[in-house]
N, C-alpha and C positions, 0 to 999 in steps of 0.2 A: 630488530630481530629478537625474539622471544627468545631467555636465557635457556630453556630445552633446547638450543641449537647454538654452537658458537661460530661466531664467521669472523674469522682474520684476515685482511688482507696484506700481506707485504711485497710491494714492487709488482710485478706481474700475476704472483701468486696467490691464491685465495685455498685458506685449509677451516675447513668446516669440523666441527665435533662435537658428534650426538651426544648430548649432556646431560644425559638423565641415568646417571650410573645406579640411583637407586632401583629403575625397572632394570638395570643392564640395557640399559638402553635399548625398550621395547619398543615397534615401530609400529603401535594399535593409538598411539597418545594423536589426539587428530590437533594439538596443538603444536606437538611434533612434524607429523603430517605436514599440517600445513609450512610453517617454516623452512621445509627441508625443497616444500614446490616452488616458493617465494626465493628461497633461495638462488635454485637452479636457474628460475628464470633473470632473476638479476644477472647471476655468472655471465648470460649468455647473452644479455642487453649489453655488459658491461666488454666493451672494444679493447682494453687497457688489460684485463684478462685473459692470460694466456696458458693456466694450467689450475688444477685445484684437487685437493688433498681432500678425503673425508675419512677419517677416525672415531674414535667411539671415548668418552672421557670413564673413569672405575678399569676395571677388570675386564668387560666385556667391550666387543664392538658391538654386537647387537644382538639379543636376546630372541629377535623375532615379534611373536605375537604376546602379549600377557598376559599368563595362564589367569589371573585375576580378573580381565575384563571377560576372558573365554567363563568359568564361573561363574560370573554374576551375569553374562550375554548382554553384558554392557561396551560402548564405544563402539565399534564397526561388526559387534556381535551380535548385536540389538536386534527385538523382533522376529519377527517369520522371515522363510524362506529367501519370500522377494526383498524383504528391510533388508536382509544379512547380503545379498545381492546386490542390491547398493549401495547399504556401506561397505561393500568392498572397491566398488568404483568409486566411489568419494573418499573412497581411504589410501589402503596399499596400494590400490591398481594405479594411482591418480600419482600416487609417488613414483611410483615404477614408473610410469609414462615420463614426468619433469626428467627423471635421472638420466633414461637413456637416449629423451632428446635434447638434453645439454648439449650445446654446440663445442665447449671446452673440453681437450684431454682430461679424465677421469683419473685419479689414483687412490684406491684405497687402502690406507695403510692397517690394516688388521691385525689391534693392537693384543686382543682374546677372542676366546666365543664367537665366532657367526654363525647363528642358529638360524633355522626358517628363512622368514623374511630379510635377516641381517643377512645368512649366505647368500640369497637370490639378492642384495644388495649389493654383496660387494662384486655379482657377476655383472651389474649393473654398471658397473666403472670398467672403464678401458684394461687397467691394470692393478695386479693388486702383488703390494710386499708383504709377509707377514713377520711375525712377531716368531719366535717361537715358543711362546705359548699362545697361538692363537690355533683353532682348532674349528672346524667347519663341517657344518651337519646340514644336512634335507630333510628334516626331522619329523616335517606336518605329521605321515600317519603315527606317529607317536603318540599323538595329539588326537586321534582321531579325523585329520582332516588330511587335503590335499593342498600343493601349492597351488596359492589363490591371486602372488602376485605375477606369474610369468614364470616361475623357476622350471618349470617345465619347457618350455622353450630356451633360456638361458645356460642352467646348466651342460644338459647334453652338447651344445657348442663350444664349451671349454674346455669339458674332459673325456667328449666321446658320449656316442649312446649307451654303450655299457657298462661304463663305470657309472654315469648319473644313475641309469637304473637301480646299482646296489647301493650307491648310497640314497637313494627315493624308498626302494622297498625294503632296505633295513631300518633308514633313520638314524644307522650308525653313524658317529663322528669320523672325520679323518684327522690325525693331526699333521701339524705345520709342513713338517717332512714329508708326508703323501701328497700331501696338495701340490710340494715344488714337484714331485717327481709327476702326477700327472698333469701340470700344465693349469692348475687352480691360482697357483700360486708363482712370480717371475723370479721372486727370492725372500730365502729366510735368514734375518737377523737378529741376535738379542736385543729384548725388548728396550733397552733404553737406548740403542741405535738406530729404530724405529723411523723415529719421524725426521732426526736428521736423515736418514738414506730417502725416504722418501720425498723428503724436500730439494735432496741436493739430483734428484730425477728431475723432478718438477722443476729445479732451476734449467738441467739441460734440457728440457724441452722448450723453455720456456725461453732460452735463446734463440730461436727462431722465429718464422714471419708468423705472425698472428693466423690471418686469414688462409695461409697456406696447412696451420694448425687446423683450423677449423675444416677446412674442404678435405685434406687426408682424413680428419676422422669420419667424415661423413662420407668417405668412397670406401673406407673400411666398414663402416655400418650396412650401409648400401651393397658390396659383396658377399654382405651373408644371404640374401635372397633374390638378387637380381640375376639374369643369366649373362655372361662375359660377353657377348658383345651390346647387349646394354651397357655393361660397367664400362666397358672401352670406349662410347657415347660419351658419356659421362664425364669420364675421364676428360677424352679431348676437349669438351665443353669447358670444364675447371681450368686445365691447362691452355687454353687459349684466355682464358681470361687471366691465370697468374701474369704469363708472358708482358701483359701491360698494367702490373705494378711494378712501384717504385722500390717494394723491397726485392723484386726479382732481377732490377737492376743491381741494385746494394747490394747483393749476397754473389752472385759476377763479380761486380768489379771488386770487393773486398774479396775475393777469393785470389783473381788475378793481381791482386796488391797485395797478398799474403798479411792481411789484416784481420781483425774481428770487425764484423758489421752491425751494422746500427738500423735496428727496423724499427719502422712507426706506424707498422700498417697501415700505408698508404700504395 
């Protein structure tokens, strides 16, 4: 794993951190990039993982794009039209895609800054804690551009269509405390209680069945476009197949034994 990206793992849990605090950790570096798709898809080969953390190492979680490659129309800025067209699919979009088909619970811990790209990251992740000093902006027309990784379908799912609007056509920031109240943010803590809360989530999540980890997230993904009696298909499909593992046994019988259970994802 290329030092742009840090990957921890301990016991179930895997905490990722974008490590390029001298860009603020801008997400135009396609060594970045790549790392961060290598990543994901590890997480989600990896059966033994059952939760994962991504945070930002400096002051910022993520800066977004580089106003330095944006300048020179170097990295995913390169060329005409159609070049900047697919470096955008071989860039951002290509991240976007790894992130939010990680089969793993998502948590971002948003330790500063989620600009652009970094905010549309962290809607990227199932859940996010922040920092209070972390602070989240839609900022592209700032810049003169739009969102070009998904933040347009992302945001408004989190805080509503009308709120993403003012934060799209101002570019203004929101800070930590707007975000919790509109629903951006599940909770705000001082910054050096951060990653322990984060972590000790990610533990209790990570007390539970693996694969039943995986199929709830992917029926929560799955209801943001499916109509309900597809998801109820669906549903009963997953749920007739928990029914005959061995940790749907174990979480029974240690419930009725008034014990803590032991899963092995089987």
């Amino acid at each position: 794993m290329t030092e742009k990206l840090l990957m921890d793992q301990k016991g179930h849990i895997v905490t990722l951190t974008l490590n390029m605090p001298e860009t603020r950790n801008a997400l135009t570096d396609v060594d970045l990039c790549d790392a961060i798709v290598d990543a994901m898809r590890s997480i989600t080969r990896d059966a033994s993982v059952r939760c994962a953390i991504i945070t930002g190492a400096g002051k910022a979680f993520s800066s977004g794009g580089n106003l330095k490659h944006m300048k020179e129309k170097s990295s995913i800025f390169g060329g005409d039209a159609i070049d900047a067209k697919d470096g955008y699919r071989a860039g951002i979009q290509r991240v976007a895609r790894a992130v939010w088909d990680c089969e793993v619970p998502l948590i971002a811990a948003v330790n500063g800054p989620a600009y652009g790209a970094g905010c549309d990251m962290t809607c990227l992740c199932d859940i996010r804690i922040a920092s209070t000093r972390a602070t989240f902006a839609e900022n592209f027309v700032r810049v003169g551009l739009i969102s070009g990784d998904g933040g347009a379908w992302l945001l408004p799912r989190q805080v509503g269509l009308s709120r993403a609007a003012e934060m799209t056509f101002t570019g203004e920031p929101v800070d930590a405390a707007t975000a919790l109240a509109w629903g951006l943010a599940s909770k705000v803590v001082e910054p050096e209680d951060l990653l322990s809360e984060a972590s000790s989530l990610a533990d209790r999540i990570a007390q539970n069945p693996p694969r039943q980890l995986r199929m709830a997230k992917r029926l929560l993904r799955e209801g943001l476009n499916t109509r309900f009696d597809g998801l109820l298909e669906l549903a009963a499909a997953y749920q007739g197949a928990c029914h005959q593992t061995e940790d749907h046994t174990e979480a029974v019988d240690a419930l009725l034994e008034k014990r803590s259970a032991v899963f092995t994802g089987r």
